[in-house]
C-alpha positions as CSV (number, residue, x, y, z in Angstrom):
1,X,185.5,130.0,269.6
2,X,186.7,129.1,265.8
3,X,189.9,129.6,265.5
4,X,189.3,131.5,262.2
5,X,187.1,133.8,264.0
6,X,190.2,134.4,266.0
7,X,192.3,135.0,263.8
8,X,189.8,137.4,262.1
9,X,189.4,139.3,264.7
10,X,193.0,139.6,266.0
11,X,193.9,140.6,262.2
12,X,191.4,143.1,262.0
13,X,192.6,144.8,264.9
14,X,196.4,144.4,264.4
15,X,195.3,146.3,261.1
16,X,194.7,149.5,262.9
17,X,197.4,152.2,263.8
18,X,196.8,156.0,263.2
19,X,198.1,159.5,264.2
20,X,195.3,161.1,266.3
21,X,196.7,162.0,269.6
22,X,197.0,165.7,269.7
23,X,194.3,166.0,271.3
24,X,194.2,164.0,274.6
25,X,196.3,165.5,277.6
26,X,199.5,163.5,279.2
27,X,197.9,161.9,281.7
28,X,195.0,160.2,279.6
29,X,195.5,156.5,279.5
30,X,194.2,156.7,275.9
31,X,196.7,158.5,274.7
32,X,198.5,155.4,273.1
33,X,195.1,154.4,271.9
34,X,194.4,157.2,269.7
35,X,197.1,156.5,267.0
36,X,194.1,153.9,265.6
37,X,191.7,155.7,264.5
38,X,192.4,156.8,260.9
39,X,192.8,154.5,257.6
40,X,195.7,152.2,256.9
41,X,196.9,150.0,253.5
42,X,197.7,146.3,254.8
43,X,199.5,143.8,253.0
44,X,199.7,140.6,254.5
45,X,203.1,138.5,253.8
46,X,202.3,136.0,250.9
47,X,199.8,137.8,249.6
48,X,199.7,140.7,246.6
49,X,196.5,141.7,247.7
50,X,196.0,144.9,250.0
51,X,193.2,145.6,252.5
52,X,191.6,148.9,253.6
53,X,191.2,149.0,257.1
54,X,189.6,151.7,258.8
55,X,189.5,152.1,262.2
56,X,186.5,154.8,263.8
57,X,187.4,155.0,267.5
58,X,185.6,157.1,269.9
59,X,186.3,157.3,273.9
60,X,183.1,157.0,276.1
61,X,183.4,157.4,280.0
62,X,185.4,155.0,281.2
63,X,185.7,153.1,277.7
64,X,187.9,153.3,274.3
65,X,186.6,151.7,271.7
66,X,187.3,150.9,267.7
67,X,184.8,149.8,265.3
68,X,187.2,148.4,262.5
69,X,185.9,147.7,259.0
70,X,188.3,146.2,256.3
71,X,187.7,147.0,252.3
72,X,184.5,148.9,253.5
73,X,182.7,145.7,255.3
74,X,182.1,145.9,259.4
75,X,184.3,143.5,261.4
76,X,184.5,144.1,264.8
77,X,184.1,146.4,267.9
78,X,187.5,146.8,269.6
79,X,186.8,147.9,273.6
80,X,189.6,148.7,276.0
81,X,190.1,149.5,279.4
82,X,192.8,150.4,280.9
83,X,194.5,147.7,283.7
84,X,195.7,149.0,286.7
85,X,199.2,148.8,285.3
86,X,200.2,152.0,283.1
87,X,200.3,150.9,279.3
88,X,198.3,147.6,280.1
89,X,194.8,147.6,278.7
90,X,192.1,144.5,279.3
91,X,190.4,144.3,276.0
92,X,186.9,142.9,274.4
93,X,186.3,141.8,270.7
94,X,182.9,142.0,269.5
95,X,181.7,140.6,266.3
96,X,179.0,141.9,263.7
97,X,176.9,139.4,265.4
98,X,176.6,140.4,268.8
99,X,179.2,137.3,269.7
100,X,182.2,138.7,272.0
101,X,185.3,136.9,271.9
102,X,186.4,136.7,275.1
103,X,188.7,138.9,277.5
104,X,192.4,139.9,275.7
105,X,195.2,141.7,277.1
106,X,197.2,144.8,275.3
107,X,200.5,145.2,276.7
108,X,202.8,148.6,275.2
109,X,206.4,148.2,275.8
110,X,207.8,151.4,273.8
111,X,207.4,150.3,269.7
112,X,206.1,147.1,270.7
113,X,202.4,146.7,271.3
114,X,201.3,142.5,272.1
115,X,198.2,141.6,272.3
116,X,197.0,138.5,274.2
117,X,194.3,136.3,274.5
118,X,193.5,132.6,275.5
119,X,190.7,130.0,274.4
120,X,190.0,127.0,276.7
121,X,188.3,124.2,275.3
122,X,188.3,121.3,277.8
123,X,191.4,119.9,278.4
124,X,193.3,122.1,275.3
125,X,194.7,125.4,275.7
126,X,195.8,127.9,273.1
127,X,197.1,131.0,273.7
128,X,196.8,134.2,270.9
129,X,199.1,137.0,270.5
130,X,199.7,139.3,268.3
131,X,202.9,141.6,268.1
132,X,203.0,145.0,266.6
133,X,206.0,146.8,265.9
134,X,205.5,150.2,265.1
135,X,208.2,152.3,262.9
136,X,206.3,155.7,263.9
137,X,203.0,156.6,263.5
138,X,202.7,155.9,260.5
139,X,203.8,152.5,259.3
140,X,203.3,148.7,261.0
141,X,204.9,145.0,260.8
142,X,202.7,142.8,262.8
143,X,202.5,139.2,263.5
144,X,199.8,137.1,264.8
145,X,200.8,133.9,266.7
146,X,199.5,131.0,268.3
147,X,200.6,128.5,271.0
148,X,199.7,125.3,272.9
149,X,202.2,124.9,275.6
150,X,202.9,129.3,276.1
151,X,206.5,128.6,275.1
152,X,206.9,127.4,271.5
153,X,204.7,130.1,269.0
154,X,203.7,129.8,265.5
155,X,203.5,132.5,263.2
156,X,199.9,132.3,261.2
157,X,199.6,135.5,259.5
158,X,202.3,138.9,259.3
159,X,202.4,141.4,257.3
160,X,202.7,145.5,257.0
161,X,200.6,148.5,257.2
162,X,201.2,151.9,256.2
163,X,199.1,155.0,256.7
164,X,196.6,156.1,254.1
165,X,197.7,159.3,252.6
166,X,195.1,161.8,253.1
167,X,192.1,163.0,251.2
């Protein structure tokens, strides 16, 4: 996997929180799920420029999934299931060209939503994450992170979101 692929991905989907939830019952796993679907501003740190993102996100059977596009271009299927542990979800990227990522964890601790995901190539290991900190339903800080012992992280891209206002 390409690192910037990666990072692509995990952006697009840290881009993506929403109020939907209204409509699932308590004891839907989903629930949590459902505050992405909906249209967010993003503003990454060091940047002046802001993205679009719009997540679509539909549950079918036993699957949730999130077809994310940023400033009106498609960039990646989002499909979760849940784990067996309440608020842990196992979680599949899928890119515009058919190409899945790989396996990723999403683990919800109250505000704080991390998602994780690893990439083995030989002998070299690097571990993903991805930390969103919600301030309601409505606005976002996230961080995306990499590591190559599990212990020390870098930060390689953060920034903030905020709901689009309607209409």
């Amino acid at each position: 996997m390409q690192p910037i692929q990666r990072c692509l991905a995990a952006w697009c989907f840290l881009l993506s929180i929403a109020a939907h939830g209204a409509t699932a019952d308590a004891g839907d796993p989903y629930r949590p799920l459902m505050l992405y679907d909906g249209t967010w501003l993003v503003t990454a740190r060091h940047s002046t420029h802001r993205d679009t993102l719009r997540d679509h996100c539909e549950r079918t059977g036993k699957f949730y999934s999130c077809e994310q596009t940023v400033n009106g271009k498609t960039m990646a299927l989002i499909v979760f299931v849940p784990a067996a542990a309440k608020d842990h979800y196992y979680t599949q990227t899928i890119l515009p060209n058919g190409r899945a990522i790989g396996r990723g964890q999403l683990t919800i601790v109250g505000a704080r939503w991390v998602y994780s995901s690893q990439d083995i190539d030989g002998p070299k290991t690097i571990d993903y994450r991805t930390i969103n900190v919600f301030s309601g339903k409505n606005r976002i800080h996230f961080e995306s992170q990499e590591s190559t012992d599990g212990r020390s992280w870098k930060t390689t891209q953060s920034g903030d979101e905020r709901r689009a206002p309607a209409g």
